[in-house]
N, CA, C, O and CB atoms as a CASP TS submission, in Angstrom:
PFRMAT TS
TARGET T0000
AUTHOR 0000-0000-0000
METHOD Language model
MODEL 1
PARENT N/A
ATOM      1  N   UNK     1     206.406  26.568 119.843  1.00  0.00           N
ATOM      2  CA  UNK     1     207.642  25.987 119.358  1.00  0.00           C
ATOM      3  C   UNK     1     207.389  25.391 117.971  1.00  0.00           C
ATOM      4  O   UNK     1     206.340  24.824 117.665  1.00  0.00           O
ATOM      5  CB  UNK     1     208.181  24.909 120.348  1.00  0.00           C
ATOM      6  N   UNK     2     208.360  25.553 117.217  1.00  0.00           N
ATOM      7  CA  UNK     2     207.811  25.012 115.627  1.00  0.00           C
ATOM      8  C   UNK     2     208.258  23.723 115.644  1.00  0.00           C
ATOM      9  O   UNK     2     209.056  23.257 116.457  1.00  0.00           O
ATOM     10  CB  UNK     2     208.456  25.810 114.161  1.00  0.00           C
ATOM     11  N   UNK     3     207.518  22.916 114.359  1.00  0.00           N
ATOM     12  CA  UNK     3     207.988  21.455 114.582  1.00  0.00           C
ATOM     13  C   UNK     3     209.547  21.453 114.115  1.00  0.00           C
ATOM     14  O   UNK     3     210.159  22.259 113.415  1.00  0.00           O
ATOM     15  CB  UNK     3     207.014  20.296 113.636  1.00  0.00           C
ATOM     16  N   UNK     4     209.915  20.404 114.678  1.00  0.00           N
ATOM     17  CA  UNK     4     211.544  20.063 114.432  1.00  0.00           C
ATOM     18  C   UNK     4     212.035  21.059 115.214  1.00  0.00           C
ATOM     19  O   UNK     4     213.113  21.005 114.621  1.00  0.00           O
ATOM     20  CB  UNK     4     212.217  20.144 112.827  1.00  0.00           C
ATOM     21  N   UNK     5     212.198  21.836 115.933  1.00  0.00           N
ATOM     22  CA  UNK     5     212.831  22.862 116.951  1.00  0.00           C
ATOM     23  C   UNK     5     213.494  21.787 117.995  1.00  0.00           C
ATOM     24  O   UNK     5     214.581  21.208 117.998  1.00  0.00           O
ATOM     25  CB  UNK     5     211.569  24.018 117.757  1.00  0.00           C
ATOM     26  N   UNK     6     212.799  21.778 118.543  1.00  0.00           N
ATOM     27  CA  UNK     6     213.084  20.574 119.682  1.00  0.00           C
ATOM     28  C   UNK     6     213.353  21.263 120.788  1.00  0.00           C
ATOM     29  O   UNK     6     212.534  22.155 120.565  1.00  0.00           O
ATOM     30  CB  UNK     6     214.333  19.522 119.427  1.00  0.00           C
ATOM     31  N   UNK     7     213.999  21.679 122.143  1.00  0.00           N
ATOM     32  CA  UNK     7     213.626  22.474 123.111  1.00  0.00           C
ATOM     33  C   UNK     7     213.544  21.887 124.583  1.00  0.00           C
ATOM     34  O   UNK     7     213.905  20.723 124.753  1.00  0.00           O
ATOM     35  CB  UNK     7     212.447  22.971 122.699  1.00  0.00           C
ATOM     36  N   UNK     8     213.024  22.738 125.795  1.00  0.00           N
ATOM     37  CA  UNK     8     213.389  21.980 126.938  1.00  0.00           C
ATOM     38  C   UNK     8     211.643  21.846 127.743  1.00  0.00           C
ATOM     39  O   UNK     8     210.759  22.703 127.734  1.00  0.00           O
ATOM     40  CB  UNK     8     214.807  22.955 127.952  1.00  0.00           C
ATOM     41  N   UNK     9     211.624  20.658 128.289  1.00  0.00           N
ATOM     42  CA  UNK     9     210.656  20.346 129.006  1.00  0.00           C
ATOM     43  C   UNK     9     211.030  19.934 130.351  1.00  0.00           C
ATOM     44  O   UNK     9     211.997  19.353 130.844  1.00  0.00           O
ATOM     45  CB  UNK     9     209.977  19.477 128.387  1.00  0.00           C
ATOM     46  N   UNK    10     209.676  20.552 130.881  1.00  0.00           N
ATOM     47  CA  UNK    10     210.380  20.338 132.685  1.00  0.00           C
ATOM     48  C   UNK    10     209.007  19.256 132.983  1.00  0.00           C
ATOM     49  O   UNK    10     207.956  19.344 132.348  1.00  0.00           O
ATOM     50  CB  UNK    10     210.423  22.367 134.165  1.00  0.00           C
ATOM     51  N   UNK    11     209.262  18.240 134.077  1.00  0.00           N
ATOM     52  CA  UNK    11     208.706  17.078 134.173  1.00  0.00           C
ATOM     53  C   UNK    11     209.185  16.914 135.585  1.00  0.00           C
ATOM     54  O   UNK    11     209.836  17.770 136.185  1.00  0.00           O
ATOM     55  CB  UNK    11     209.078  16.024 133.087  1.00  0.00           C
ATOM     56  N   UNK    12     208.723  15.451 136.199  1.00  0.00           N
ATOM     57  CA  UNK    12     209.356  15.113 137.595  1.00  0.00           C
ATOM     58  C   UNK    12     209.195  13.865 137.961  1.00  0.00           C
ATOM     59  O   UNK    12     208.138  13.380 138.362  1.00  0.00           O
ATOM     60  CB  UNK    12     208.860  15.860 138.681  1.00  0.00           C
ATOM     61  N   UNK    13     210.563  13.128 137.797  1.00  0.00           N
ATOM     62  CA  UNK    13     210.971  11.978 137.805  1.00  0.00           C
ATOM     63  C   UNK    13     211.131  11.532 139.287  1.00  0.00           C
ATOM     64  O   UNK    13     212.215  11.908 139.733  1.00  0.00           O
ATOM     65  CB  UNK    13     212.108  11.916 137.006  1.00  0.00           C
ATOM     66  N   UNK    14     210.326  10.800 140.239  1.00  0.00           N
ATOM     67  CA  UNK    14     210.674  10.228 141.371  1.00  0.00           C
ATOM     68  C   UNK    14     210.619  11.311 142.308  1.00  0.00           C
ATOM     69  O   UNK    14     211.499  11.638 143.105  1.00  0.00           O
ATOM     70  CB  UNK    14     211.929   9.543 141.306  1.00  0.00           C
ATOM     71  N   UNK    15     209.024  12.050 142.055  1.00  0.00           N
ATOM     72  CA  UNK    15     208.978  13.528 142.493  1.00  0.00           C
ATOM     73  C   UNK    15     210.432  14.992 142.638  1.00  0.00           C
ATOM     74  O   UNK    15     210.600  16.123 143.094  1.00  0.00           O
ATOM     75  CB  UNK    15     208.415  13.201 143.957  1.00  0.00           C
ATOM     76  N   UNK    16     210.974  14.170 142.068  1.00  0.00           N
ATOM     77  CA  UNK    16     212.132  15.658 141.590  1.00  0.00           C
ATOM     78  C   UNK    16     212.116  16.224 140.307  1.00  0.00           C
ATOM     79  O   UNK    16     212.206  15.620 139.238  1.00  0.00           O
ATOM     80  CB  UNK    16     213.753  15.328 141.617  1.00  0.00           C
ATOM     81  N   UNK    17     211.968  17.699 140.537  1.00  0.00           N
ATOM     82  CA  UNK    17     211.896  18.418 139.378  1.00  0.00           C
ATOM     83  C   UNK    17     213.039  18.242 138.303  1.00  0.00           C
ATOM     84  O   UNK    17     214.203  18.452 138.642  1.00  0.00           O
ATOM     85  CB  UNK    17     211.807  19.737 139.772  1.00  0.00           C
ATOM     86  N   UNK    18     212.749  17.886 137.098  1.00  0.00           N
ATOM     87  CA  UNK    18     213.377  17.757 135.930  1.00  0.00           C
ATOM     88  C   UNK    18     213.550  18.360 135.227  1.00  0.00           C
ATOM     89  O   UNK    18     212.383  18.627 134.942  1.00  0.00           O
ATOM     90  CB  UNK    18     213.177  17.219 135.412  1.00  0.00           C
ATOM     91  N   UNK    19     214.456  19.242 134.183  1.00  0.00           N
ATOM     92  CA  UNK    19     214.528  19.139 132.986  1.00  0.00           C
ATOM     93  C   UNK    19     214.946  18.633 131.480  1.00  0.00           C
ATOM     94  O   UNK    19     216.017  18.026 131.481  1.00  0.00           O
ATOM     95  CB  UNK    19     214.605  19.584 133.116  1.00  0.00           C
ATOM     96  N   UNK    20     214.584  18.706 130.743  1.00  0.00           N
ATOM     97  CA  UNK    20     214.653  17.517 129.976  1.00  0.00           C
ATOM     98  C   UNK    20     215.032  18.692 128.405  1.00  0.00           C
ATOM     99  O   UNK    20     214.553  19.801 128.170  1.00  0.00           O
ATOM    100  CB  UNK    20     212.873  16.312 130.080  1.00  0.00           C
ATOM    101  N   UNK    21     216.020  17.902 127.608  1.00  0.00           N
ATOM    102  CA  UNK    21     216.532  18.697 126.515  1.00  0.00           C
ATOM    103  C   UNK    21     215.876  17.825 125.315  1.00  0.00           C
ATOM    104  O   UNK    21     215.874  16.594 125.334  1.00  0.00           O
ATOM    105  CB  UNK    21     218.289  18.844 126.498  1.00  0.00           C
ATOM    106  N   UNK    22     215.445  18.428 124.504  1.00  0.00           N
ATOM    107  CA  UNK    22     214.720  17.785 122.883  1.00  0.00           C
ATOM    108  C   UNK    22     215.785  17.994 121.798  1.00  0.00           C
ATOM    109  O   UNK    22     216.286  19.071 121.472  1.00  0.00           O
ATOM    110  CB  UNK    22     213.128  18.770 122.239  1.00  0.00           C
ATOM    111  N   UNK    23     215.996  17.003 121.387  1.00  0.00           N
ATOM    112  CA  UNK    23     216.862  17.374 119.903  1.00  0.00           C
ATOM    113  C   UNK    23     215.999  17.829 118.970  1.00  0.00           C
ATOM    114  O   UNK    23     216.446  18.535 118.066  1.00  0.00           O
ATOM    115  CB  UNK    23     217.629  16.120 119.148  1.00  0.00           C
ATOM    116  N   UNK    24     214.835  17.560 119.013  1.00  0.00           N
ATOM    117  CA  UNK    24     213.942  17.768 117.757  1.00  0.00           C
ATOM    118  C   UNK    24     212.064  16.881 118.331  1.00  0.00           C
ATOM    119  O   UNK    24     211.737  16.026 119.154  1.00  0.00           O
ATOM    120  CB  UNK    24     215.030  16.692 116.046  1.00  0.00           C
ATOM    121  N   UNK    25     211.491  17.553 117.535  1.00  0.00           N
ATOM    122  CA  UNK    25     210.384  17.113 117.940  1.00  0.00           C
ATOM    123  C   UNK    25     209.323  16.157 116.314  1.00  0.00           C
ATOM    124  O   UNK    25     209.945  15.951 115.272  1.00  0.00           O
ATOM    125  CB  UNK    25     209.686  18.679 118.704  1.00  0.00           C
ATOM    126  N   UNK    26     208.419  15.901 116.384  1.00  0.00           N
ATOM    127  CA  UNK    26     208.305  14.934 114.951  1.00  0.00           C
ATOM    128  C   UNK    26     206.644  15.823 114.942  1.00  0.00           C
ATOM    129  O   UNK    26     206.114  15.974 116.042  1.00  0.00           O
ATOM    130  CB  UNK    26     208.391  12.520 115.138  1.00  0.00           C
ATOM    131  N   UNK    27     206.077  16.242 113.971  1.00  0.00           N
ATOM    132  CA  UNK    27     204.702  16.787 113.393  1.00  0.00           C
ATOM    133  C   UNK    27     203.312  15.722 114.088  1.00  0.00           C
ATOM    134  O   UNK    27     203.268  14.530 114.394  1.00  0.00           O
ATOM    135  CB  UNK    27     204.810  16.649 111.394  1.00  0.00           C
ATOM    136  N   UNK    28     202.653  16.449 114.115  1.00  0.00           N
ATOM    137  CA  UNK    28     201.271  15.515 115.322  1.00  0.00           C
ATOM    138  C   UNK    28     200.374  15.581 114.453  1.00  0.00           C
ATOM    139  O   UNK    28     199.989  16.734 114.260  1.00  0.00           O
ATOM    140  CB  UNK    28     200.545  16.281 117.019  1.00  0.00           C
ATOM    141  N   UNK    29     199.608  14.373 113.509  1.00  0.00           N
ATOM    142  CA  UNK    29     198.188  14.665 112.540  1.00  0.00           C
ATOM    143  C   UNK    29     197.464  14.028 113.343  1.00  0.00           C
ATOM    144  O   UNK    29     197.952  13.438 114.308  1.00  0.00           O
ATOM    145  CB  UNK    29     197.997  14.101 110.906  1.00  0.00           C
ATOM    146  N   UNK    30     196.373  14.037 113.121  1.00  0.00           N
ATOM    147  CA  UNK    30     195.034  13.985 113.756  1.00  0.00           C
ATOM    148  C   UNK    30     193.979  13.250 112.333  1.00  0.00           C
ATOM    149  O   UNK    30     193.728  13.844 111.284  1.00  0.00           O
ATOM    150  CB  UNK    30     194.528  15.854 114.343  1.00  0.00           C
ATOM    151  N   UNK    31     193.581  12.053 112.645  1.00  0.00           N
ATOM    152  CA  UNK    31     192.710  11.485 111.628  1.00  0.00           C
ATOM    153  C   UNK    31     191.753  11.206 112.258  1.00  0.00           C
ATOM    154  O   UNK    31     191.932  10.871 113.429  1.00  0.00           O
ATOM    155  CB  UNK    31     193.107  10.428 110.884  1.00  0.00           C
ATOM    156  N   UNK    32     190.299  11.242 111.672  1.00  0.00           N
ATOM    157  CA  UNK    32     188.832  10.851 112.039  1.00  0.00           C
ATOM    158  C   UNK    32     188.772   9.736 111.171  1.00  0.00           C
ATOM    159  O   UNK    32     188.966  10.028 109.991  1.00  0.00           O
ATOM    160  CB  UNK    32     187.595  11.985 111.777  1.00  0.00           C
ATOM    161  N   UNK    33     188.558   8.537 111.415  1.00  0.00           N
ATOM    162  CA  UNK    33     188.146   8.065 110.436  1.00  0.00           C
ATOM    163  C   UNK    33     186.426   7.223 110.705  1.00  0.00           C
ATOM    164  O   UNK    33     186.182   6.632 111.758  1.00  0.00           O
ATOM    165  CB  UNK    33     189.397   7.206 110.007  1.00  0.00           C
ATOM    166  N   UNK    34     185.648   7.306 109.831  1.00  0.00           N
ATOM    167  CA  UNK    34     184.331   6.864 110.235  1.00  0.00           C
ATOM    168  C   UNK    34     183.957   5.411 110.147  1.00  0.00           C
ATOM    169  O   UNK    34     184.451   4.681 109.288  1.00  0.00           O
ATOM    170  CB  UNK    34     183.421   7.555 109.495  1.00  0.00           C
ATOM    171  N   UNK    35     183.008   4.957 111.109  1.00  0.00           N
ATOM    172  CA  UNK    35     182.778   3.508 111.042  1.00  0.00           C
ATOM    173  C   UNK    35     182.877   2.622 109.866  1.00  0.00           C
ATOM    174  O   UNK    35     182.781   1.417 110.098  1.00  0.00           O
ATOM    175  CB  UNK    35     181.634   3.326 111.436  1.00  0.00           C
ATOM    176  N   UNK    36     183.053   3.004 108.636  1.00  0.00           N
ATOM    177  CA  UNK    36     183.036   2.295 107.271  1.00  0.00           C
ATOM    178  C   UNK    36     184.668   2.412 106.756  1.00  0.00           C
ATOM    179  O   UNK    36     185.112   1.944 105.708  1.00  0.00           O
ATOM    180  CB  UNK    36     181.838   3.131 106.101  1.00  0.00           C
ATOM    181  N   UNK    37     185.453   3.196 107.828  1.00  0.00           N
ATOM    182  CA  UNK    37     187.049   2.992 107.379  1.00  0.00           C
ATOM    183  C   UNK    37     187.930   3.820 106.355  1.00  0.00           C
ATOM    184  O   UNK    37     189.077   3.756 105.913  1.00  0.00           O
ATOM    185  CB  UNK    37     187.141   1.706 106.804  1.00  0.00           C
ATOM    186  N   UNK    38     186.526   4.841 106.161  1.00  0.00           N
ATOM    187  CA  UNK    38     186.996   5.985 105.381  1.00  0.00           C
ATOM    188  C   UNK    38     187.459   7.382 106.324  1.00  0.00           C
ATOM    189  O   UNK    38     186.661   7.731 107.194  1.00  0.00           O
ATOM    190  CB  UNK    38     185.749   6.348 104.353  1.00  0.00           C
ATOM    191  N   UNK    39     188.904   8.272 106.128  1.00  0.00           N
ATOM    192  CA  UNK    39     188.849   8.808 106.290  1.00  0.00           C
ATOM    193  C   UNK    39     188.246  10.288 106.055  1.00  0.00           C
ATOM    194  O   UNK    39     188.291  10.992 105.046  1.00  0.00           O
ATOM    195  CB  UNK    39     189.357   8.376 106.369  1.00  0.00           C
ATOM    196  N   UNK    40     187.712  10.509 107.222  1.00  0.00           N
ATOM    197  CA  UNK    40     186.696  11.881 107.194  1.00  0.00           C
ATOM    198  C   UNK    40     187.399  13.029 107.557  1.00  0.00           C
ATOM    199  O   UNK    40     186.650  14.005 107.527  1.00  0.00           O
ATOM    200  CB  UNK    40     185.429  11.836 108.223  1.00  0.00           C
ATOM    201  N   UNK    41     188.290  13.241 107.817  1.00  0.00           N
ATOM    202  CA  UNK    41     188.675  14.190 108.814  1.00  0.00           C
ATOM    203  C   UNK    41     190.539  14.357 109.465  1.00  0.00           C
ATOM    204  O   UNK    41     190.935  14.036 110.586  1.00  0.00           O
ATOM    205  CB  UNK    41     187.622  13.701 110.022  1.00  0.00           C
ATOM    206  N   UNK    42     191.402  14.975 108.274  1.00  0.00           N
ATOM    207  CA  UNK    42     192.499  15.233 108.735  1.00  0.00           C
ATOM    208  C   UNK    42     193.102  16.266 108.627  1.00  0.00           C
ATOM    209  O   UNK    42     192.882  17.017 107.677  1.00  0.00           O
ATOM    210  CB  UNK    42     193.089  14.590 108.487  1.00  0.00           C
ATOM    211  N   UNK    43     194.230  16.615 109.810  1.00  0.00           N
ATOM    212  CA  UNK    43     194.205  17.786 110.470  1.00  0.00           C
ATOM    213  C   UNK    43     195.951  17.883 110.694  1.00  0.00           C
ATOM    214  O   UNK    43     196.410  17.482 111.764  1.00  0.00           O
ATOM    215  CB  UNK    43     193.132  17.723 111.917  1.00  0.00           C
ATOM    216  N   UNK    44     196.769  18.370 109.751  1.00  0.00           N
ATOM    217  CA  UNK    44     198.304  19.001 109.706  1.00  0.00           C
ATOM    218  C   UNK    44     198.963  19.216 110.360  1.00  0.00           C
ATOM    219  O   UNK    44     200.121  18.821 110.496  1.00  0.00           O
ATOM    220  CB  UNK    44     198.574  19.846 109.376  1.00  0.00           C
ATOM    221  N   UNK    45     197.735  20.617 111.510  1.00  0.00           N
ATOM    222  CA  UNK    45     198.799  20.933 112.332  1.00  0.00           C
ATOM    223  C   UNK    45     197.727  20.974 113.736  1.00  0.00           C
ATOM    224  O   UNK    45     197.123  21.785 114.438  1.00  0.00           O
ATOM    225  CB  UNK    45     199.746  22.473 111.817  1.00  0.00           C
ATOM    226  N   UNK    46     197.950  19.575 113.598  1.00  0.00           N
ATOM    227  CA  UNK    46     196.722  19.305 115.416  1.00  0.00           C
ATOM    228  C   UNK    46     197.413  19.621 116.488  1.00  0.00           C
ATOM    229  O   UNK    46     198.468  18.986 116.502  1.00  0.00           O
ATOM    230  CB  UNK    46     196.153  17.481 115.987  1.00  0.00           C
ATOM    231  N   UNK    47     197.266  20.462 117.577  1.00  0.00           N
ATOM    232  CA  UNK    47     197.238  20.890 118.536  1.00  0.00           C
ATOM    233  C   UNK    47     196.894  20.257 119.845  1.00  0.00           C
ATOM    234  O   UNK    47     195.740  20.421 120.240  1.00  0.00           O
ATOM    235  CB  UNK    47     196.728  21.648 118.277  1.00  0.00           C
ATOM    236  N   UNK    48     197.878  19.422 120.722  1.00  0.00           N
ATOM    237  CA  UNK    48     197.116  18.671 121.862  1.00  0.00           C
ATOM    238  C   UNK    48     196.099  19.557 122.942  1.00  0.00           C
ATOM    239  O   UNK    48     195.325  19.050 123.754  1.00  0.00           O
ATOM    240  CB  UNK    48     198.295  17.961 122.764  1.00  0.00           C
ATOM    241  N   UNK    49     196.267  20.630 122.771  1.00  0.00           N
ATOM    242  CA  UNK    49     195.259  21.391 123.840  1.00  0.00           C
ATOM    243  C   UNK    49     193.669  21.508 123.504  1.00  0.00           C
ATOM    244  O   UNK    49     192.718  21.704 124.260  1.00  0.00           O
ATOM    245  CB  UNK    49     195.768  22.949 123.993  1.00  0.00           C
ATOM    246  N   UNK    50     193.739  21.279 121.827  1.00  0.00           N
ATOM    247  CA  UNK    50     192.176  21.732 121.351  1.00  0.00           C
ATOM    248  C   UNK    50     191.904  20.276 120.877  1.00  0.00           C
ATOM    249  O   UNK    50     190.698  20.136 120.674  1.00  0.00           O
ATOM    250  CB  UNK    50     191.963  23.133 119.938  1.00  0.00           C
ATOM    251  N   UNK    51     192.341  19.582 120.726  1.00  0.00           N
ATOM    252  CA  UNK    51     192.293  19.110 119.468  1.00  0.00           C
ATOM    253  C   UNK    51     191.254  18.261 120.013  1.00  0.00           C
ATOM    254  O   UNK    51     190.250  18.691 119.445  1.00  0.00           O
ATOM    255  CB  UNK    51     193.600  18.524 118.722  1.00  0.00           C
ATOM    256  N   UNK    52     190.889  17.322 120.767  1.00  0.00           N
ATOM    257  CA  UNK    52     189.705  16.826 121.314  1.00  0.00           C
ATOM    258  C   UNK    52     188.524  17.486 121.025  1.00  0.00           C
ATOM    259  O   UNK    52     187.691  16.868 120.362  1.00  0.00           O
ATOM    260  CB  UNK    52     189.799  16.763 122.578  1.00  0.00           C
ATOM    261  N   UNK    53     188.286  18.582 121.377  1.00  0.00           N
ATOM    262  CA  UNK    53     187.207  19.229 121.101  1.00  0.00           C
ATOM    263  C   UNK    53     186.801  19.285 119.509  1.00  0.00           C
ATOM    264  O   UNK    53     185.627  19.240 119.141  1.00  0.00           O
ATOM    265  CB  UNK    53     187.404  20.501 121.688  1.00  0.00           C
ATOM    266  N   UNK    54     187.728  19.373 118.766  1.00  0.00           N
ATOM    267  CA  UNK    54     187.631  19.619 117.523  1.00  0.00           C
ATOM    268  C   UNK    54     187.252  18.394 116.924  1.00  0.00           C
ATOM    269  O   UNK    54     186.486  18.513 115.968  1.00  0.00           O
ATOM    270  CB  UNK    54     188.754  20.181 117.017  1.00  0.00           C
ATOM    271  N   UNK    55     187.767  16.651 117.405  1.00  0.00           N
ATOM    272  CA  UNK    55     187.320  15.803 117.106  1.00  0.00           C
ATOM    273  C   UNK    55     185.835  15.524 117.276  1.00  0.00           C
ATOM    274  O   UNK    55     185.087  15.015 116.441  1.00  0.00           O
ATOM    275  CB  UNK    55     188.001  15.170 117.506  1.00  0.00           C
ATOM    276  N   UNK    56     185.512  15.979 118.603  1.00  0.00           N
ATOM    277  CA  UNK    56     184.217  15.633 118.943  1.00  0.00           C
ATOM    278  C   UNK    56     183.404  16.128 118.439  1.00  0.00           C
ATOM    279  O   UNK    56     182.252  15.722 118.586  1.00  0.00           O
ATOM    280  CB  UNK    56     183.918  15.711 119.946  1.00  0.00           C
ATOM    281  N   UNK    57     183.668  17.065 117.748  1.00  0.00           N
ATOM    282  CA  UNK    57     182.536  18.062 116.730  1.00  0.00           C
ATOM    283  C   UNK    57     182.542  17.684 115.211  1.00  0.00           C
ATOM    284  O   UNK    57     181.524  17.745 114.522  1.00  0.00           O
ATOM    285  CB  UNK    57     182.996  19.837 116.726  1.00  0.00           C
ATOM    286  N   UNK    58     183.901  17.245 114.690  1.00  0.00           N
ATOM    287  CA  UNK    58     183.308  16.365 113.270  1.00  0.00           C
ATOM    288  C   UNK    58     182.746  14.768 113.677  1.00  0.00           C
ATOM    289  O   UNK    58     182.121  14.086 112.865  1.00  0.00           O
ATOM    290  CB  UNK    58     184.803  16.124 111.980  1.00  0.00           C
ATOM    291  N   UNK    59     182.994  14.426 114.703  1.00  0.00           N
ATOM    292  CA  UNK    59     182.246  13.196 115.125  1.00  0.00           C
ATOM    293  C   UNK    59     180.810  13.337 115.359  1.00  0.00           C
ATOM    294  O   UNK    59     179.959  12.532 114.980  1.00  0.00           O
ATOM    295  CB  UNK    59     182.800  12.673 116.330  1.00  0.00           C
ATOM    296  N   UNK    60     180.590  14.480 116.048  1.00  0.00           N
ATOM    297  CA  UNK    60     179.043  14.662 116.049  1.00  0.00           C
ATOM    298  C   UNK    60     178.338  14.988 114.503  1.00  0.00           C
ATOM    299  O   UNK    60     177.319  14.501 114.012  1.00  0.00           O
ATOM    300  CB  UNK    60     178.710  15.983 117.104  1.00  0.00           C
ATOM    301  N   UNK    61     179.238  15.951 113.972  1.00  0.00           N
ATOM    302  CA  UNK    61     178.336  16.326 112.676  1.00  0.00           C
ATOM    303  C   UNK    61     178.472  15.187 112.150  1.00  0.00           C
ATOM    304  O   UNK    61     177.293  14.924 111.913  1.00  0.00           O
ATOM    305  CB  UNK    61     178.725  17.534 111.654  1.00  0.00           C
ATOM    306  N   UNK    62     179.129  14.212 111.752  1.00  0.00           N
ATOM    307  CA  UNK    62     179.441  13.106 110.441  1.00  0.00           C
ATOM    308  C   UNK    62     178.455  11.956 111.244  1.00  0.00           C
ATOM    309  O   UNK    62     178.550  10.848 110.717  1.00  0.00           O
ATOM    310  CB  UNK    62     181.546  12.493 110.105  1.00  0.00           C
ATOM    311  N   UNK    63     177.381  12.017 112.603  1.00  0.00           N
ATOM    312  CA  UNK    63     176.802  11.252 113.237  1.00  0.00           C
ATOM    313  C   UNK    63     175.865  11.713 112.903  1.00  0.00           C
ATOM    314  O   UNK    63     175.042  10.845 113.191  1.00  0.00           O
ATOM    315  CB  UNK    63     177.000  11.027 114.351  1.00  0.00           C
ATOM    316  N   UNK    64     175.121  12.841 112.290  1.00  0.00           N
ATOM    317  CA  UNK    64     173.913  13.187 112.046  1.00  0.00           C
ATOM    318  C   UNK    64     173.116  12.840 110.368  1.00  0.00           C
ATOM    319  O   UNK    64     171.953  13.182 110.155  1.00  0.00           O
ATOM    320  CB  UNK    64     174.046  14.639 112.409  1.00  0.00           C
TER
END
């Protein structure tokens, strides 16, 4: 779904199946920032399915 589309999500409120209508949805960034408060690491079009993984790997490299 592209951002700002907005669209339907199914969910379950008080164990009954839901659906749910979006007017619009808002863009998701993703910032690393490292113990000294600088950002290291930002990301446009972050993805909630990967995007963990992807943190944990500039966290490891920027730890070495």
């Amino acid at each position: 779904m592209p951002v700002g589309a907005g669209g339907k999500a199914k969910g379950k409120v008080d164990g009954k199946a839901e659906t749910f209508e979006r007017g619009s949805t808002i863009q998701r960034w993703t910032f690393v920032i490292d113990k000294d408060g600088k950002v290291i690491h930002k990301n446009e079009k972050a993805s909630t399915a990967g995007d963990s993984k992807a943190v944990l790997a500039i966290i490891e490299k920027a730890s070495k």
